[in-house]
Structures are given as C-alpha cells and as structure tokens.
C-alpha positions as a Markdown table, in Angstrom:
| # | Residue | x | y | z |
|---|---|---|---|---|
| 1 | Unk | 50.4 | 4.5 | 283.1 |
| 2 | Unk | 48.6 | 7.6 | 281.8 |
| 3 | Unk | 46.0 | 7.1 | 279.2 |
| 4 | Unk | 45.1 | 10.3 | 277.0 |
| 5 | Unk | 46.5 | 12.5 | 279.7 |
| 6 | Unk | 48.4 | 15.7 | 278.4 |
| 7 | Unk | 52.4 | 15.5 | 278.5 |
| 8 | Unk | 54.3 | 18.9 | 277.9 |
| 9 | Unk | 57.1 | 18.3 | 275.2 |
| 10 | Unk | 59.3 | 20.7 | 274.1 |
| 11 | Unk | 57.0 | 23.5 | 272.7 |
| 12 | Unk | 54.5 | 21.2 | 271.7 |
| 13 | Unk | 51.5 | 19.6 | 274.3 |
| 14 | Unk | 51.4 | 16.0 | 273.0 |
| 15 | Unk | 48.9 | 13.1 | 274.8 |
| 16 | Unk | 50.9 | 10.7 | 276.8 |
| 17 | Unk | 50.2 | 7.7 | 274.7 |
| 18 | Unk | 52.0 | 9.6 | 271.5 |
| 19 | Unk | 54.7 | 10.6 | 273.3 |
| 20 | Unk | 54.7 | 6.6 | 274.9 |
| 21 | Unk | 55.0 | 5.7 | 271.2 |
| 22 | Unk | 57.5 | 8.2 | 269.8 |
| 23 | Unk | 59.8 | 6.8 | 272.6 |
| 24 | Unk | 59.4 | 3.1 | 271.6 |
| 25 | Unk | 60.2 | 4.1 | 268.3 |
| 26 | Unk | 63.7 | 6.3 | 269.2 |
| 27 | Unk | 64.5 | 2.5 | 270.9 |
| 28 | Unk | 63.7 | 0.5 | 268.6 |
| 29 | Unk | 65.4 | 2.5 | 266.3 |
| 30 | Unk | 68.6 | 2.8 | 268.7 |
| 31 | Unk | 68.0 | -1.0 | 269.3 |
| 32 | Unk | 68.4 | -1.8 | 265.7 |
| 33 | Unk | 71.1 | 0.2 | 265.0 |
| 34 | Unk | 73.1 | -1.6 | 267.4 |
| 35 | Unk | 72.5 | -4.7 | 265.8 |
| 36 | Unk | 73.9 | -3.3 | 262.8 |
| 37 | Unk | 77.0 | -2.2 | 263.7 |
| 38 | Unk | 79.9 | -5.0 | 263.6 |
| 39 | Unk | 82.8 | -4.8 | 265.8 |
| 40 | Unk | 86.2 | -4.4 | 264.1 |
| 41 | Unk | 87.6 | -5.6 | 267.6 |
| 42 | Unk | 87.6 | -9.1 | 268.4 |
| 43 | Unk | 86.3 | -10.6 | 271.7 |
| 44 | Unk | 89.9 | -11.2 | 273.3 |
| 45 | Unk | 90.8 | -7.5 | 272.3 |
| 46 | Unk | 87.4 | -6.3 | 274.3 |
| 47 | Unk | 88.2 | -8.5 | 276.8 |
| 48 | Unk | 91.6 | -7.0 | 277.3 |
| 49 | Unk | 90.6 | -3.6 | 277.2 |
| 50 | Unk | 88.4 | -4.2 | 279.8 |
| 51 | Unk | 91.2 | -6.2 | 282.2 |
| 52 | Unk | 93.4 | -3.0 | 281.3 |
| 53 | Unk | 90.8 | -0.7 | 282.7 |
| 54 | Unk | 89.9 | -2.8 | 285.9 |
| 55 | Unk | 93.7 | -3.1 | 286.9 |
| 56 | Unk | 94.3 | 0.1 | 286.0 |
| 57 | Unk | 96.9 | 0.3 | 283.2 |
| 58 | Unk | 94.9 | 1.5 | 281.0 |
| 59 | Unk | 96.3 | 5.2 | 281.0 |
| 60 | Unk | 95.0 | 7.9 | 278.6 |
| 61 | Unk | 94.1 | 7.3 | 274.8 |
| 62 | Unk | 97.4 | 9.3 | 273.9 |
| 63 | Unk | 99.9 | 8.0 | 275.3 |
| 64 | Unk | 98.5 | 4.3 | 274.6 |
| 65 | Unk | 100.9 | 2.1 | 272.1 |
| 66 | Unk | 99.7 | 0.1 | 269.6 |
| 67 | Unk | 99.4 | -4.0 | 270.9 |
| 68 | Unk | 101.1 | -5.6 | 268.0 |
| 69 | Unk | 98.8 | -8.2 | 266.5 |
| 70 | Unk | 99.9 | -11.8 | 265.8 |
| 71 | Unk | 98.0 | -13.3 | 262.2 |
C-alpha cells in the first residue's frame, strides 16, 4: 500500500491515502444503498428467472409474456 504517495486523478493530484478514502466512501455508500432497496420480486420469481436464463428460454425482454401470478 502507498502511504502519502501522489496518485493522479482526473485533473486533480490527490495523495494516495485520500483517494484510498474517497473510494471506501463511494462503497460504502453503494453498499448501503443496496441494503435499501427491497425487491418487488419474490425469491421463487428470481429463482425462475435465473433457471430461464441457464436453460435458455429466456428470449428477449419484448417478446417475454407476463407469468400469470397465483394469490
């Protein structure tokens, strides 16, 4: 690890442990948005989507149909 070594960002010259910092920041601000967000999918649908994908039937977005959902 560099220790008050120079790092070129952008147009500005910033020491390496700022710039170390400004990118823990960006993931833990990434990280907590992710906890934030909530799903409208349930697990089965995820899981489904995924089998789709992996065998293949997943086809484009557009000419998807809608799954009927059972309450």
């Amino acid at each position: 690890m560099i220790e008050g070594g120079k790092v070129e960002s952008g147009l500005y010259t910033l020491s390496a442990k700022s710039e170390i910092d400004m990118v823990k920041e960006r993931i833990e601000k990434l990280e907590s948005d992710l906890g934030n967000t909530e799903s409208t999918l349930s697990d089965s649908e995820i899981l489904d989507g995924f089998s789709e994908i992996k065998s293949g039937e997943a086809g484009r977005m557009s000419e998807r149909k809608p799954k009927e959902s059972n309450p």
